[in-house]
N, C-alpha and C positions, 0 to 999 in steps of 0.2 A: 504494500500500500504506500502511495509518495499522496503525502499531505500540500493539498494546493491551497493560497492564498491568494484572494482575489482582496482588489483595494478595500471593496466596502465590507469583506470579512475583517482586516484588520482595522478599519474603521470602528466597525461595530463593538467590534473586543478590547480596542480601548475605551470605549465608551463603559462598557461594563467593568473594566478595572477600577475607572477614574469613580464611576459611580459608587462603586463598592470601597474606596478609600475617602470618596467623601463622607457616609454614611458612617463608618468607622471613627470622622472625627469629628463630623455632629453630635455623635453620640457622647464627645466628651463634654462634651458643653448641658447642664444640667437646664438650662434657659431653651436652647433649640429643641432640646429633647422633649419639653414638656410643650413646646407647640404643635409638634410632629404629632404626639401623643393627642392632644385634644383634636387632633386633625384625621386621625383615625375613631376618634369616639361616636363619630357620625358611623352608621349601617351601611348608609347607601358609598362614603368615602371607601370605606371596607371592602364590602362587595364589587366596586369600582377597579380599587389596586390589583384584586386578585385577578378579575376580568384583564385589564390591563397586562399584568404577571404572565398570565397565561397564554397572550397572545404575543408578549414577547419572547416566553420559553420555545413558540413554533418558530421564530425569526432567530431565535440561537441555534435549533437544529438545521436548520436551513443555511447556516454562515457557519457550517462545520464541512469544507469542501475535500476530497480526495478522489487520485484513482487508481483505480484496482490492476495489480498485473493479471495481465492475459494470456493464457498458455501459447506458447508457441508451437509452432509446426514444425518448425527445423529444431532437430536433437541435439544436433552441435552448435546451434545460436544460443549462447548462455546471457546475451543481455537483454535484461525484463523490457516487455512493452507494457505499455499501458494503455488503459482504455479511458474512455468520456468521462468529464469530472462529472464528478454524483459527491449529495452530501446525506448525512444522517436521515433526513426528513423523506429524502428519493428513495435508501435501503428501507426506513420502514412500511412505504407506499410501491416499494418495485411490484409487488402484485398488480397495481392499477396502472404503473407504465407499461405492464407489457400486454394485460392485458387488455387491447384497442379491441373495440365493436369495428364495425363498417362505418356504421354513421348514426342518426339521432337513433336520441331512446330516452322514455321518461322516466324517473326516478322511480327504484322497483319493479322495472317492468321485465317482462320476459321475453317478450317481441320487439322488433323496431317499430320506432314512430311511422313510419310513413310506409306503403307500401310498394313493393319492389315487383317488377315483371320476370315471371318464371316460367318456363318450363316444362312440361312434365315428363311421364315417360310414353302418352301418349303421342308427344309433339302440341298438347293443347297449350297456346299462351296465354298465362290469368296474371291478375293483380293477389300476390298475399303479402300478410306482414310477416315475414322470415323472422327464424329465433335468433336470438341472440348467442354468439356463441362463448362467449366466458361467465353465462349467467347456469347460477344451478337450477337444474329443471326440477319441480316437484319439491324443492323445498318448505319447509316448514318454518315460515318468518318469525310466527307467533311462539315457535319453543326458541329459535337462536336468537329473539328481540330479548326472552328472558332471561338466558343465558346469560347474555353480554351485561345484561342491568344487573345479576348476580355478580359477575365478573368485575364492574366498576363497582359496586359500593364493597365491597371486600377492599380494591385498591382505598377507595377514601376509606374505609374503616381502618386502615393499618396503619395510614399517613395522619388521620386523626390520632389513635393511639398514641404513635409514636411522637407526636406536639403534645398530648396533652401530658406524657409522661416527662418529656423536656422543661413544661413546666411548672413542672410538680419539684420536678430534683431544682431550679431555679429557683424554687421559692414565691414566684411571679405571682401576684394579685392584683392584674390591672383589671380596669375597667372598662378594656376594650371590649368591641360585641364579637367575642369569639364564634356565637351560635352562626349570626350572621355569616360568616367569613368561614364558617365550616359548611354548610347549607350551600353557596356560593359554590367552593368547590366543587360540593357532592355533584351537583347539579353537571358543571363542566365536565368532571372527570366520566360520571356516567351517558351523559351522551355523547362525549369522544369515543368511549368503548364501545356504544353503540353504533356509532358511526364506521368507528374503525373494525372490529370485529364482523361487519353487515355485510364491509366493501370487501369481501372476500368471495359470497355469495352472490351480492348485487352491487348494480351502481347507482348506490341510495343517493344520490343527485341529478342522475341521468348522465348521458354523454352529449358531446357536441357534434359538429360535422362532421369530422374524422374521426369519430369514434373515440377521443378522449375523455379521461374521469373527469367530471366537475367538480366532484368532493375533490381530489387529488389539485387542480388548479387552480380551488380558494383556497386550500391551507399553502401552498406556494406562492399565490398572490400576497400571504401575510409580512414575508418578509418585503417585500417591497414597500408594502403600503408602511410597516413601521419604520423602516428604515429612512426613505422620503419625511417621514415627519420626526424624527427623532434627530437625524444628523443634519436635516435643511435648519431647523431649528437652534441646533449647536454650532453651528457655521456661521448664522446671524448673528447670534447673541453677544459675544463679544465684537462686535461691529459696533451694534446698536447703542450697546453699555458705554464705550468707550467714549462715541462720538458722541452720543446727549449728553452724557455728565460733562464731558468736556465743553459742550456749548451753555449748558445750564452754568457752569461755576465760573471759567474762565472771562465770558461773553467777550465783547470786544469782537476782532478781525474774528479770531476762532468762530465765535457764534456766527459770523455773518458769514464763514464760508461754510462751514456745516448744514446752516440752512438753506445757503443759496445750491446746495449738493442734493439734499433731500429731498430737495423744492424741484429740483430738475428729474429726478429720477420719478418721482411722482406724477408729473406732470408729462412721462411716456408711459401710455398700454403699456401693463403689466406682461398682456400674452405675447404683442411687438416682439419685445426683449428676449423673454424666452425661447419665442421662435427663433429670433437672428441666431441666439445662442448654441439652439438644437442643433440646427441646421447647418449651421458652421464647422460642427464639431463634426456630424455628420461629413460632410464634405471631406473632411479635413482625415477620417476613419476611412472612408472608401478609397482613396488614396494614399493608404499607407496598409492593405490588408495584411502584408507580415507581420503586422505588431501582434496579429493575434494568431494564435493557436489555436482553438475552438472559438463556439459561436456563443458563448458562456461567456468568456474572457469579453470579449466585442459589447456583448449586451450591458456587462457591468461596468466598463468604462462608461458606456453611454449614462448608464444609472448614476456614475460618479457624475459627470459633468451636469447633468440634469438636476443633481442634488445642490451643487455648484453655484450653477445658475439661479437656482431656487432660492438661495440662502443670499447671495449678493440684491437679489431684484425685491426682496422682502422685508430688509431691516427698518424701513424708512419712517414706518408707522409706530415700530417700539422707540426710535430714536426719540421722535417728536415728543412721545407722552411722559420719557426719561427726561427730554429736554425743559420742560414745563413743570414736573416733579421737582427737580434738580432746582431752580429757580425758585421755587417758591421754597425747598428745605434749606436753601443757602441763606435764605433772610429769617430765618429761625435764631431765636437767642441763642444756643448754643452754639451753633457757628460762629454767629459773629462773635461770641466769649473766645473762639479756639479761633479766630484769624486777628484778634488784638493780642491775645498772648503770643502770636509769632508761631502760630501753627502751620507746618506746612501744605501744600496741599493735597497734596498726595498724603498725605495722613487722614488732613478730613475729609477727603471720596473715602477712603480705607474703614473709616471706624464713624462716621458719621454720615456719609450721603449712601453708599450702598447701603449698609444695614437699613435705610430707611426704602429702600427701594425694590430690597429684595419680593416684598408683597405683588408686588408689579413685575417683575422680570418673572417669577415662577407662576404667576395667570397669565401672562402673553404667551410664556413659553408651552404651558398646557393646551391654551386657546389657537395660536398659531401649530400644536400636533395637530389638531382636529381639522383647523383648514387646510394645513398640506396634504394631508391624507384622501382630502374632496377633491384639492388642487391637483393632483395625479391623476385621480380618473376625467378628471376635465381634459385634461392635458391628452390625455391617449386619447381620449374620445377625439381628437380634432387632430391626432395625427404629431403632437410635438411632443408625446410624453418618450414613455421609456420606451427600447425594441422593439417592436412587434413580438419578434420572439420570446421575449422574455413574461414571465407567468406574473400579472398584474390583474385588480380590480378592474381599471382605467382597460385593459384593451379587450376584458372579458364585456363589459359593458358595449365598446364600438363593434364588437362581433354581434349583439345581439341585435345588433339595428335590424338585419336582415330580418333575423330568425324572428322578429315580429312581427315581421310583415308576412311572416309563411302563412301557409294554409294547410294543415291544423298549426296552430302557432309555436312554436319552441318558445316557452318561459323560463324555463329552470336555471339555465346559465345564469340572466340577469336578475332575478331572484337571488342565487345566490351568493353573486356579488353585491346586490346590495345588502343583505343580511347581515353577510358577513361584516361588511363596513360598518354599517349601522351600529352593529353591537360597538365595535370600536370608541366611533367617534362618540357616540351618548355617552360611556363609560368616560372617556378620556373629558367632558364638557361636563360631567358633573362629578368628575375627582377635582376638577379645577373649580368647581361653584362653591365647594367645599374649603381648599385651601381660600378662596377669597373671604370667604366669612371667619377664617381664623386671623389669618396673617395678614386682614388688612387694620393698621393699627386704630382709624378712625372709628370699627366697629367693636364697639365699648363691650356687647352685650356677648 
């Protein structure tokens, strides 16, 4: 096995170190920790994170890339080949890569959607619906529907166990809604198992034109849609931060060029830019096709730049409200006590103007996942999002154009992209409606 790294795998993975040593030194701080804490005392915050969690644990199996050697033919060639990058997420679904239909089919069904011209063995030619052929004939949905719900609440029964005995020996007595947050899971864990366990039997979401799993290409769609909102996001953010506080405290030339910058970029279509961008890059990939090795490698460069471009054309709206923040916390008496004693300034952005701002950068940052995440499928839908090739919401969506217009109509595809999002983006707009009611210092209550 040679382990491959594509940019937005090692994107992604530091994002989860950096995240995991933040949290590690928040936790030292007896003041952060007890706002984090009343920030989870909410049910619905709860059930949000785990939602959240969950949909980032598919985006981590998905940014675990490698490939497998391949046996060789010749007995005296002793150096390994290798095959197509595949990650975690693809070995646990290789069942539904390989097994392709012909073409549609509706969720659970045992025949194709549409009917096909055949044959027979008298020479007579009829219209039927042909079987499907990686579907099991005769099976018994209603005993393996039970099975699988047996099979997931045993997994949450063991994973509960095992937390609540952690914190038992911990000693732990919060007053977070544990029930909540166990419920939450149960819920996920067992219709994953049911999902997953089904799609062995059937393709409990149907297939597309060519015979591909639906289930199989929204939980591959996940990693992109988190990705697009989680690193466009962290691309911007020190852009925005640096350049509003710098226009808010400094003012002067500073502020008149910061704005006069903001001011311009705003004042261009937002999709203009994107597009030039895309399309540039594009050009720019078609003309250099050695750079890439597979069609994997190709798609996630483009996913890089797209992420890129998303983060540079985006900052302009957090700057502003950093900027008018900033502004109005510099004329706060305490400021002006720490710039008459000869305080630097760079000390008071450090311990005085961020700590007041953070309420505001962690709801932009929440708020802006949720628009990028809509922002993607907008984007594909009109042809300048990510690859075609590559497994997204946004191009599962522009496929379906057609297929509504069929006759009998194909719905499931786009169903299931928006479902899938839905859950997302609600989740991610109300963890974020949450931290506003704690972290924002004006609300007393």
């Amino acid at each position: 096995m040679k382990i491959v790294l594509l940019w937005t795998d090692v994107m992604v993975w530091l994002l989860v170190v950096s995240l995991l040593l933040w949290a590690w030194t928040v936790s030292s701080s007896p003041q952060v920790r007890k706002l984090w804490h009343t920030v989870f005392k909410s049910s619905i915050a709860m059930a949000s994170a785990i939602i959240l969690l969950f949909y980032l644990l598919f985006a981590l199996l998905d940014s675990v890339h490698f490939r497998l050697a391949t046996p060789s033919n010749e007995s005296q060639n002793k150096t390994l080949q290798y095959g197509g990058i595949t990650s975690l997420l693809d070995v646990m679904f290789s069942h539904n890569m390989k097994n392709t239909e012909r073409t549609y089919s509706a969720p659970f069904a045992t025949h194709e959607y549409t009917k096909s011209i055949v044959i027979d063995e008298q020479g007579v030619t009829k219209q039927e619906y042909l079987p499907l052929e990686y579907v099991g004939k005769g099976d018994d949905i209603t005993s393996k529907s039970i099975f699988a719900g047996f099979v997931g609440l045993a997994i949450v029964g063991v994973l509960i166990f095992m937390h609540i005995l952690w914190r038992g020996r911990g000693g732990l007595k919060s007053e977070l809604p544990w029930r909540t947050a166990y419920i939450t899971l149960g819920v996920l864990i067992v219709t994953f198992t049911w999902l997953y366990l089904l799609s062995y039997h059937y393709h409990v979401l149907g297939t597309d034109k060519v015979g591909g799993d639906v289930l199989y290409q929204s939980l591959k769609s996940i990693r992109t849609g988190v990705l697009i909102g989680i690193l466009t996001t962290l691309i911007m953010l020190p852009v925005a931060v640096i350049l509003g506080v710098s226009a808010g405290l400094f003012g002067g030339w500073v502020d008149d060029g910061i704005q006069y910058l903001y001011t311009t970029l705003s004042s261009i279509p937002g999709v203009l830019l994107i597009a030039a961008g895309v399309l540039s890059m594009q050009v720019m990939m078609d003309n250099n096709p050695t750079w890439f090795e597979t069609t994997l490698e190709r798609s996630d460069l483009r996913l890089l730049f797209l992420i890129i471009i998303l983060g540079v054309t985006s900052w302009t709206g957090l700057c502003r409200l950093l900027r008018a923040e900033t502004l109005k916390i510099s004329q706060i008496e305490f400021v002006t006590a720490a710039k008459a004693f000869g305080v630097g300034k760079m000390t008071i952005i450090r311990r005085h103007i961020i700590p007041n701002l953070m309420h505001i950068i962690l709801i932009s940052v929440v708020l802006d996942f949720s628009g990028l995440v809509l922002a993607e499928a907008v984007l594909s839908y009109v042809g300048v999002g990510v690859d075609p090739t590559m497994h997204s919401w946004g191009n599962m969506i522009n496929q379906a154009r057609l297929e509504m217009a069929r006759e009998p109509m194909v719905w499931w595809s786009l169903f299931s992209a928006f479902v899938f999002m839905f859950i997302l983006v609600l989740a991610a707009n109300l963890f974020s409606d949450r931290i506003q009611r704690v972290l924002d210092p004006r609300n007393k209550s």
